[in-house]
C-alpha positions as CSV (number, residue, x, y, z in Angstrom):
1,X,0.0,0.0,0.0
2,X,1.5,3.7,-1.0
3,X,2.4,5.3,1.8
4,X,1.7,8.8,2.8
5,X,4.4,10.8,4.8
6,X,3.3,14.2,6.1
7,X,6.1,17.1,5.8
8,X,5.9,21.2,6.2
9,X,7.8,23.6,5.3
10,X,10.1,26.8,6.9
11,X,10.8,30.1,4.8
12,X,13.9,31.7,4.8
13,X,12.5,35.3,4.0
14,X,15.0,37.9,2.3
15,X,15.2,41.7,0.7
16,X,15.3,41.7,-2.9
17,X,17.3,44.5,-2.8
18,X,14.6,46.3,-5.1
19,X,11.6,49.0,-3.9
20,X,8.6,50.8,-5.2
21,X,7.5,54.2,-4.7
22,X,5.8,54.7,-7.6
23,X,3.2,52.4,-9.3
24,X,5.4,51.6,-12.4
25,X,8.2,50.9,-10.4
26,X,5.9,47.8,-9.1
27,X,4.6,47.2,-12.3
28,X,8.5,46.9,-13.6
29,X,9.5,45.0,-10.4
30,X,6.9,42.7,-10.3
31,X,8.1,42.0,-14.2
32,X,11.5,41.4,-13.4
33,X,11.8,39.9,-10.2
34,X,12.3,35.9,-9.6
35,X,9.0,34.1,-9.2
36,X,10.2,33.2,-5.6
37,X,9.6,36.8,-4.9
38,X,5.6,36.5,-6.8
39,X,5.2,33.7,-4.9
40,X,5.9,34.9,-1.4
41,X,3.7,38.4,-2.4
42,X,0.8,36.2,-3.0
43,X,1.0,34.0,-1.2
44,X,2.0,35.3,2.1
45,X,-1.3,36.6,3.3
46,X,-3.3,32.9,2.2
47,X,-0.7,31.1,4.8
48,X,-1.0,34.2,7.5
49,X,-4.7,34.5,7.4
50,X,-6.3,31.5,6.9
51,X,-5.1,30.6,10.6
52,X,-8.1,33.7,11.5
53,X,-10.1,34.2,8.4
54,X,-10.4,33.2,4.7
55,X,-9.6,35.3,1.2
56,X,-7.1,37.4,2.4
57,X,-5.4,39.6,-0.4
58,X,-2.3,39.7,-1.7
59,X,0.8,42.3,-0.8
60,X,0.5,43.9,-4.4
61,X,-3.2,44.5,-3.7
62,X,-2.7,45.4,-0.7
63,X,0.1,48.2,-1.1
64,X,-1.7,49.5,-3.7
65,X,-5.0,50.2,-1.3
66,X,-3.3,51.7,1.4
67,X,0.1,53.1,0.1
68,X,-1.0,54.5,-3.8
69,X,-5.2,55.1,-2.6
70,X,-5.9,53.0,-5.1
71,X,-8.8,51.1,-4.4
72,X,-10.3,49.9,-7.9
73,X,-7.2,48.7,-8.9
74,X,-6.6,46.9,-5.0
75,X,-9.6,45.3,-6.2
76,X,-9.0,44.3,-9.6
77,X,-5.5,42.8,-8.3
78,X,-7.4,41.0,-4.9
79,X,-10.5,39.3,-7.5
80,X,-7.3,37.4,-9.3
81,X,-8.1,34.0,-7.9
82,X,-4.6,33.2,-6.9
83,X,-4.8,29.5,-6.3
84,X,-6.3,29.1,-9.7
85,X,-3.1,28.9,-11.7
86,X,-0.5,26.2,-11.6
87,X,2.5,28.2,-12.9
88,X,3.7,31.5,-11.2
89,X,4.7,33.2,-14.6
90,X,0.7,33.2,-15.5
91,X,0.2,34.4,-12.3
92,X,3.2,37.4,-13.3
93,X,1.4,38.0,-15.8
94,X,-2.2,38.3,-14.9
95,X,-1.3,40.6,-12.2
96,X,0.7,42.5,-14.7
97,X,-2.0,43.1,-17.5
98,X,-4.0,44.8,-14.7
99,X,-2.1,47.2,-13.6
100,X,-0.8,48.1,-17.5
101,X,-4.6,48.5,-18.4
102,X,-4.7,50.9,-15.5
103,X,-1.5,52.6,-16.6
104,X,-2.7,52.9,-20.2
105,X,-5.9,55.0,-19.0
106,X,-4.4,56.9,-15.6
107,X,-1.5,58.9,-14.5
108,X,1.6,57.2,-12.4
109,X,0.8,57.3,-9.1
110,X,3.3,58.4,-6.3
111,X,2.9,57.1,-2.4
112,X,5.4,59.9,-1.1
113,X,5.5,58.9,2.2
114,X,8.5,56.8,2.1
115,X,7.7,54.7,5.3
116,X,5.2,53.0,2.6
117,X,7.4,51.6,0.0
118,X,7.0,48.1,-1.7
119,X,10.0,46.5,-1.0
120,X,10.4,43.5,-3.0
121,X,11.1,39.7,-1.2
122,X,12.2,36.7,-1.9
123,X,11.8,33.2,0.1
124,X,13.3,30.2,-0.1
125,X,11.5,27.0,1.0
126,X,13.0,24.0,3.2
127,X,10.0,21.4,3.3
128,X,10.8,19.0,6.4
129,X,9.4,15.4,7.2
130,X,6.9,15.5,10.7
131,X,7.9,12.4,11.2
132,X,4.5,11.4,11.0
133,X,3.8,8.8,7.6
134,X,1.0,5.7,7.3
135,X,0.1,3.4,4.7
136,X,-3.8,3.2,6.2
137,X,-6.8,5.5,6.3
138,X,-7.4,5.0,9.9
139,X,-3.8,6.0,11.0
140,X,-4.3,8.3,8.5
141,X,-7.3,10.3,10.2
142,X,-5.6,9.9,13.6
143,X,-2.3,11.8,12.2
144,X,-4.5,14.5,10.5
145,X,-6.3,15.5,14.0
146,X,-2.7,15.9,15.9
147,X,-0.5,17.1,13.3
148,X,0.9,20.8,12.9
149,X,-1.9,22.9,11.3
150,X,1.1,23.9,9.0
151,X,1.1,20.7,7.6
152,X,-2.1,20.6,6.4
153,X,-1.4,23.9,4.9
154,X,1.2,22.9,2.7
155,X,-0.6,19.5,1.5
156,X,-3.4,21.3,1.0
157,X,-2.3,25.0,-0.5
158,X,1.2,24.6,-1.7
159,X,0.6,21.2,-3.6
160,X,-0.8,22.8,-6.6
161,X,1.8,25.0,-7.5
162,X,4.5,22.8,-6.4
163,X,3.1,19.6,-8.5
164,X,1.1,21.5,-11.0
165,X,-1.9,19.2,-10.4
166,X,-5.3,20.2,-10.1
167,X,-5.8,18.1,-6.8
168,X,-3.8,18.1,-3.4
169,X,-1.9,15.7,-1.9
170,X,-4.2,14.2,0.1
171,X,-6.3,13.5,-2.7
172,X,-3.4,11.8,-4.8
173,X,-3.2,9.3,-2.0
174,X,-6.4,8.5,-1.6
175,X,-6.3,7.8,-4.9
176,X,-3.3,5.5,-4.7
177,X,-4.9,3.7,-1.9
178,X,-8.0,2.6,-4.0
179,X,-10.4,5.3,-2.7
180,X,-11.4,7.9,-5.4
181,X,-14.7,8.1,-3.5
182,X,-12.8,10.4,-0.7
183,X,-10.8,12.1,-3.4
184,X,-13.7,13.3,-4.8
185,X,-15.3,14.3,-1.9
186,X,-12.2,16.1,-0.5
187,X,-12.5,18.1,-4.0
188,X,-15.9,19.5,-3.3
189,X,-14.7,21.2,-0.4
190,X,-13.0,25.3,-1.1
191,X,-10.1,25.5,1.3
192,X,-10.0,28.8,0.4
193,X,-13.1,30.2,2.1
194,X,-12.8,29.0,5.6
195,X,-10.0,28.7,8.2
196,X,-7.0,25.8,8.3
197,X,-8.7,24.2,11.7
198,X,-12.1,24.2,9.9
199,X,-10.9,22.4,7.2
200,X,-8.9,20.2,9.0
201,X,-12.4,19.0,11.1
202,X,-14.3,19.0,7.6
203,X,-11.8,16.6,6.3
204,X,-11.7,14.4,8.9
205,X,-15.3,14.2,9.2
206,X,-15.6,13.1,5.4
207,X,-13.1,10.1,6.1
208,X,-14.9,9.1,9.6
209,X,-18.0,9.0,7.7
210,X,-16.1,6.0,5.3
211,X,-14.3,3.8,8.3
């Protein structure tokens, strides 16, 4: 039987060594910038929040809300579903084609205050065993109600973009094991609109229904 080992992750968060005061100096940034720095600007907020409450926006939306006054364009930038693509250079490049639209119509905008300049990131990812791992569905659920909420996080959130697959890990495995039943049920759930520890209870509460 496959087995599943859960792992999670620790950032190591750094300056990119490039700011913003201006809103074509993020436009240019975000364009040139590694994709380890789009990722951690939008996807900083999903990991932060979604331990309080769900759809939280991203640092470009955000910046541009309360540092530029922009609020149409915040908004524009925070209805990009995030999650929805599987490669960050789509992602680049949605975010991109709505500020340029902006650009094309408006005036460059100026923060002045310079305590609120963008400063770009970059993060680099260590993903570390728990320690926990199973090859059954019932150790399975028991792992899932004691492991770090972290862990569920990055099966769940980070498994897209890291595999490019439309489903998370959990549902791979389930999968593996001979139970697409769960794996489709698991994909009827929207991580995305309620907290980690509520989806952690949902989850387990669709595989206690099938022991």
């Amino acid at each position: 039987m496959p087995e599943f080992e859960f792992k999670t992750e620790k950032h190591l968060t750094k300056l990119f060594g490039l700011e913003a005061r201006r809103l074509s100096h993020l436009y240019n940034g975000i364009k040139t910038v590694g994709t380890s720095s789009i990722y951690y600007h939008t996807h900083r907020f999903l990991k932060q929040h979604q331990f309080l409450s769900p759809e939280p926006p991203n640092d470009f939306a955000y910046w541009i809300k309360n540092a530029l006054n922009l609020d149409e364009l915040s908004e524009k930038l925070s209805s990009i579903d995030i999650v929805g693509f599987l490669r960050i250079e789509d992602l680049r490049k949605a975010i991109l084609e709505q500020i340029e639209l902006w650009l094309e119509k408006n005036e460059d905008v100026d923060c002045h205050d310079p305590r609120k300049r963008f400063y770009f990131m970059s993060c680099q990812t260590f993903v570390i065993s728990t320690g926990y791992r199973t090859d059954n569905l019932k150790d399975f659920l028991e792992i899932l109600r004691v492991v770090d909420i972290n862990s569920i996080y990055f099966h769940i959130f980070e498994a897209k973009m890291r595999l490019k697959k439309e489903m998370n890990d959990f549902q791979s495995w389930l999968i593996e094991i001979g139970r697409k039943d769960l794996s489709d049920k698991l994909s009827n759930l929207d991580p995305y609109n309620i907290t980690l520890e509520n989806l952690r209870k949902k989850i387990i509460a669709i595989i206690e229904k099938s022991l």
